[in-house]
C-alpha positions in Angstrom: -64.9 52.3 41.1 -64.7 55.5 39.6 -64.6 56.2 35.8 -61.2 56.4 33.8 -61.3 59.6 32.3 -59.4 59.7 28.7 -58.1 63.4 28.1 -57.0 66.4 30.1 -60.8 68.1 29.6 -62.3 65.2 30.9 -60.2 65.6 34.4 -60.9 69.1 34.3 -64.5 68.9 34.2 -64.6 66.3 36.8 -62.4 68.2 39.3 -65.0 71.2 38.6 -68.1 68.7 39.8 -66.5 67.2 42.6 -65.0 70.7 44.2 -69.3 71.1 43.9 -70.9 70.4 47.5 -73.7 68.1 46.7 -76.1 69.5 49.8 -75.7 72.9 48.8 -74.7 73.2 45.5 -71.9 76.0 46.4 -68.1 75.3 45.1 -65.7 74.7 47.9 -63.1 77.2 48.6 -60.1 76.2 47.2 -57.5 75.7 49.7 -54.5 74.8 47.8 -50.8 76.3 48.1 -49.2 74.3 45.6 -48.8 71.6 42.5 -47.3 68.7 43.6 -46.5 66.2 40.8 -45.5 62.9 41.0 -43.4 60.5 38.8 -44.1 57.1 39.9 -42.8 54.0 38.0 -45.1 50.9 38.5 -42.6 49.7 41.3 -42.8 52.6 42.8 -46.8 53.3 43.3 -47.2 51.3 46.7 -44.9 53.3 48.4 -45.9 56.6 46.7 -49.5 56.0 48.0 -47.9 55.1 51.2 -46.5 58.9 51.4 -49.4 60.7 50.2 -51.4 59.1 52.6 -49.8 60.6 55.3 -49.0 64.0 53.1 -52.7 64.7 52.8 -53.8 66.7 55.6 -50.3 68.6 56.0 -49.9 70.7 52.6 -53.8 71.6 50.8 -52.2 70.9 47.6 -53.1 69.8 44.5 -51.5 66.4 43.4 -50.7 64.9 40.4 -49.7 61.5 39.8 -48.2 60.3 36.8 -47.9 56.7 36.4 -45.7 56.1 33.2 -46.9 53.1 31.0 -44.7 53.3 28.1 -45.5 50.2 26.2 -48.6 49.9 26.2 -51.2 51.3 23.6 -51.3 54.9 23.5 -53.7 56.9 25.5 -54.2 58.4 29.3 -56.2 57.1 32.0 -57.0 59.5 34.8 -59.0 59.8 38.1 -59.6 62.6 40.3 -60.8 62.8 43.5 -61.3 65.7 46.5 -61.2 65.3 49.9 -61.8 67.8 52.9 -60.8 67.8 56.4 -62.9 69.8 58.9 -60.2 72.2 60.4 -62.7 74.3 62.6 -65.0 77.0 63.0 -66.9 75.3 60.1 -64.0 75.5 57.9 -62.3 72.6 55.8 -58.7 71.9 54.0 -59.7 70.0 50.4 -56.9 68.5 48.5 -57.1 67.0 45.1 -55.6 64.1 44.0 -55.3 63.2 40.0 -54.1 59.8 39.3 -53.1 59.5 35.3 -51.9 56.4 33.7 -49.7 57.6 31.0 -49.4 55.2 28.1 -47.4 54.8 24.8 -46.4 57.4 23.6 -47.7 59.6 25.8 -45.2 58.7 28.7 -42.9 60.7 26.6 -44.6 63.9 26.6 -45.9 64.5 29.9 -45.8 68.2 29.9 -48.7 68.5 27.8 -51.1 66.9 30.2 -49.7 68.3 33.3 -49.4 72.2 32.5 -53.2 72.5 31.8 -53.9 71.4 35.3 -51.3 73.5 37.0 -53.4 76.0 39.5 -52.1 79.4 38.1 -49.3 81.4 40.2 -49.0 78.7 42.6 -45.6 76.8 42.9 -44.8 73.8 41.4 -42.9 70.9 42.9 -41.9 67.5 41.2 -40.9 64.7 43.2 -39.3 62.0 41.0 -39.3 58.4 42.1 -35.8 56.5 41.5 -33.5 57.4 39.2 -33.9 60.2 36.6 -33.4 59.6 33.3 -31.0 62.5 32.8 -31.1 64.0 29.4 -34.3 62.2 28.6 -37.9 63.7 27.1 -40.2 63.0 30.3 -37.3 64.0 32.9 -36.3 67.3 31.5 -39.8 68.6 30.0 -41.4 68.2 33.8 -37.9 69.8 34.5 -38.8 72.7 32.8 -41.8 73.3 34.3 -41.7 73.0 37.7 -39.9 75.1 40.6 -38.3 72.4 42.6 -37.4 69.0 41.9 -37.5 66.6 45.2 -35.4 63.2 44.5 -34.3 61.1 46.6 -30.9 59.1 45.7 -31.0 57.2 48.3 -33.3 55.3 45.5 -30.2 55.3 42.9 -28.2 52.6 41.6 -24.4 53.2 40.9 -23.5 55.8 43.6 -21.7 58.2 43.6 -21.1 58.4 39.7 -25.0 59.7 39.3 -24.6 63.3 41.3 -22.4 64.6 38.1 -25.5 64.9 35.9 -27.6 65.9 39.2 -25.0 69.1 39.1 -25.8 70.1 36.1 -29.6 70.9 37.5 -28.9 73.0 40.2 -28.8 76.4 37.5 -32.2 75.1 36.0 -34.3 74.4 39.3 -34.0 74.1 42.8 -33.0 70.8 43.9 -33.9 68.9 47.0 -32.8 65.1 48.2 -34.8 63.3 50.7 -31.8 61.4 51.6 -29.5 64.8 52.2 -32.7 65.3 54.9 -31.9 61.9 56.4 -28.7 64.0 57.2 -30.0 66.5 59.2 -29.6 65.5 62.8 -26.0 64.3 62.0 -24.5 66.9 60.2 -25.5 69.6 63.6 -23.7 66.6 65.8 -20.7 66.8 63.9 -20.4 70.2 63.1 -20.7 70.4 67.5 -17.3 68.5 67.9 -15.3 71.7 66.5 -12.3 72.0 66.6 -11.4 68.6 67.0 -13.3 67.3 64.1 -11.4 70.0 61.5 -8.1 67.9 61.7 -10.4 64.9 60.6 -8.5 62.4 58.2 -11.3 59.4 58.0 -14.6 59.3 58.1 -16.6 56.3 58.3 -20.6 55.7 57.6 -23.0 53.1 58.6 -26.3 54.1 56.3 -27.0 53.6 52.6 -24.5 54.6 50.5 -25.9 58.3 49.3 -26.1 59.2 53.1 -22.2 58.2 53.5 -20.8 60.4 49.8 -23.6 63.1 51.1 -21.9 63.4 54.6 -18.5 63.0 53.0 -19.3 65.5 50.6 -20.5 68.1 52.9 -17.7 67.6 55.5 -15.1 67.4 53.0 -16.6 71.0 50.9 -16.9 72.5 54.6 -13.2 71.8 55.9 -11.6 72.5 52.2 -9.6 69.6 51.7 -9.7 65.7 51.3 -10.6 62.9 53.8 -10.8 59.2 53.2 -14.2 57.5 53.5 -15.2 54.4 54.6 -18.7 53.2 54.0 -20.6 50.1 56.1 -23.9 49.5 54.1 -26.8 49.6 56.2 -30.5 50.7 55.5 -30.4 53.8 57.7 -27.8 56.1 59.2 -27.0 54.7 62.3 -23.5 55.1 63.2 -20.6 57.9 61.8 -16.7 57.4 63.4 -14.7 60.2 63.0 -11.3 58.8 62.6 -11.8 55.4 64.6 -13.9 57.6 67.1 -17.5 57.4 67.1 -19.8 60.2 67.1 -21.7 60.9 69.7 -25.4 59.9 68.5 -27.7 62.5 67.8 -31.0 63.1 69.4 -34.7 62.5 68.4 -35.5 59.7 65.7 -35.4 59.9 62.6 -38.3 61.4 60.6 -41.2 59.3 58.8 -41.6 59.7 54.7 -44.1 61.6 54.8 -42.3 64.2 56.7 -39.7 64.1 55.1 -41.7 65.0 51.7 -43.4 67.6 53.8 -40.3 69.4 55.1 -39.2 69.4 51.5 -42.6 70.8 50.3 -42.1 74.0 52.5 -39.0 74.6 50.9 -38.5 77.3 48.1 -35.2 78.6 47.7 -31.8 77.2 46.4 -29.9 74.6 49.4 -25.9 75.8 48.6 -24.5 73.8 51.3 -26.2 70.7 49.7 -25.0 71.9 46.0 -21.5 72.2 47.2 -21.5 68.6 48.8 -22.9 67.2 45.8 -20.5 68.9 43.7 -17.4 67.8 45.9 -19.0 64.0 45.5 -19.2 64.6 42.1 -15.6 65.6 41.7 -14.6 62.7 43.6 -16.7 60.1 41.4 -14.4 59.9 38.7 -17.6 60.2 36.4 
């Protein structure tokens, strides 16, 4: 079991010895094309290792895990590891992974242990497990400094009244929702039944409940006026009627986690067509 390493230095020096080929003594090449940091809640760790295990060999990255711990003693706990995968012509892909425990009080000041191990000039992406604490130290400092923030509100109680402090983001960084993603093949179908769908008066969803304000959203901020919607809960999105009449169902199947994450990881720019459906659900939240 490897070592707990107690300060930022410490992680530092241990990344520099294991990026150190022990046969050779020569440094690997780094490989990396970005910072991925991860805010995971103890509830949240299993299925966060779930998702990096399949992340690993599809973005070279550097990863940091921040496990919050805020009432225990003070302190940090970290561990580091690299691994390489053989890619060819006696190449190799290395990621790093950095797993810190942050305790006390230093769950509230995050920033100052992750902006020392940011690779330099390399974007930085934060994915957030559940629900943000909006207005909150830990939430908006990693905010701050990062380049995109990757939730997924599919993970959020009290829908739709949360996406009116999600709005108030998008001017800060760019914003991307694993569960607008779950959207993707649907939004295509139903775009494909113009004309008839732009006379649309109800719209019903069988998914979670952020997939049924997401589609509303985005339908309703598309066509320009208001529709009713009717929501079935169900895990996944498996059914949309357009006024009594089902939509044909789209193609393919839906996407694992980890690709999910990964399609978001490729991403750099601002998503308007999400913003405006989250602002039209917003509006319609009464929050």
């Amino acid at each position: 079991m490897a070592t707990a390493l107690t300060s930022v230095q410490a992680i530092e020096d241990e990344l520099g010895a294991l990026r150190v080929d022990r046969e050779t003594g020569a440094p690997f090449q780094r490989t990396s094309v970005l910072t991925h940091i991860a805010w995971v809640p103890e509830e949240w760790v299993a299925a966060a290792e779930d998702v990096l295990a399949g992340l690993a060999e599809r973005h070279p990255s550097r990863t940091i895990v921040l496990v919050p711990e805020p009432d225990a003693d003070d302190g940090l706990d970290g561990v580091a590891e690299v691994e390489c995968y053989p890619v060819g012509d006696g190449r190799a892909v290395c990621v790093e992974t950095i797993r810190i425990r942050l305790r006390g009080r230093r769950a509230e000041a995050p920033a100052s242990v992750v902006q020392p191990l940011l690779i330099p000039d390399l974007p930085v992406f934060l994915r957030w497990r559940g629900m943000p604490p909006f207005g909150e130290q830990p939430f908006e400092q990693l905010v701050d400094v990062v380049d995109r923030l990757i939730v997924d509100s599919t993970e959020w109680p009290g829908l739709p009244a949360p996406y009116a402090q999600l709005v108030d983001l998008f001017d800060r960084v760019a914003v991307s929702d694993i569960a607008w993603a779950r959207t993707s093949r649907w939004r295509p179908q139903l775009a494909s039944l113009w004309p008839g769908i732009a006379e649309v008066r109800r719209l019903r969803v069988s998914g979670t409940a952020a997939q049924a304000h997401l589609l509303a959203g985005w339908l309703r901020s598309r066509l320009g006026r208001e529709l009713e919607l009717e929501h079935d809960l169900s895990d996944r999105l498996v059914g949309v009627e357009i006024d009594g009449e089902p939509a044909p169902f789209p193609p393919g199947d839906p996407p694992p986690p980890a690709e999910l994450l990964s399609d978001e990881l490729d991403r750099f720019g601002r998503d308007r067509i999400y913003e405006e459906a989250v602002r039209d659900v917003a509006e319609h939240s009464g929050a």
